[in-house]
N, C-alpha and C positions, 0 to 999 in steps of 0.2 A: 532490459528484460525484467518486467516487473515479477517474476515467481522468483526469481534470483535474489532480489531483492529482499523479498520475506523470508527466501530461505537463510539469507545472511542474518538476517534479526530473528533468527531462531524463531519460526513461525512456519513449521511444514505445512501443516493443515491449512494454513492461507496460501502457501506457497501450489502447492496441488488445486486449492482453488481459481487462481488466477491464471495458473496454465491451463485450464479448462477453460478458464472467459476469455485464454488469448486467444483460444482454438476459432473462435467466433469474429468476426470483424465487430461483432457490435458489443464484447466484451473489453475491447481491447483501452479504450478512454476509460473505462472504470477500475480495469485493473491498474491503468498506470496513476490514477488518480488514490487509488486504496495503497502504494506502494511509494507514492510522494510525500501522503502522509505519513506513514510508516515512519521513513526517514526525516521527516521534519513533521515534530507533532504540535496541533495548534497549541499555544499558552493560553490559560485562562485569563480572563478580565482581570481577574482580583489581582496580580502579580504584575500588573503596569506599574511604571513606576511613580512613585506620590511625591 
């Protein structure tokens, strides 16, 4: 449940968002995608290691 998800990272106002885009079948791969990230966030380039 990706609105659970945000609401656990302390993010209601995403969290209310994405239970609105679950409400939709064609919200549903963005919310889980905006809540994957969430919990695993991209690392930047620079922080590869040298």
């Amino acid at each position: 449940m990706p609105w659970l998800v945000l609401l656990i990272k302390d993010n209601p106002g995403g969290a209310v968002v994405a239970l609105i885009m679950q409400a939709t079948l064609i919200g549903w791969p963005f919310a889980s995608i905006w809540a994957w990230r969430a919990v695993n966030p991209l690392t930047p380039a620079s922080h590869s290691k040298q």
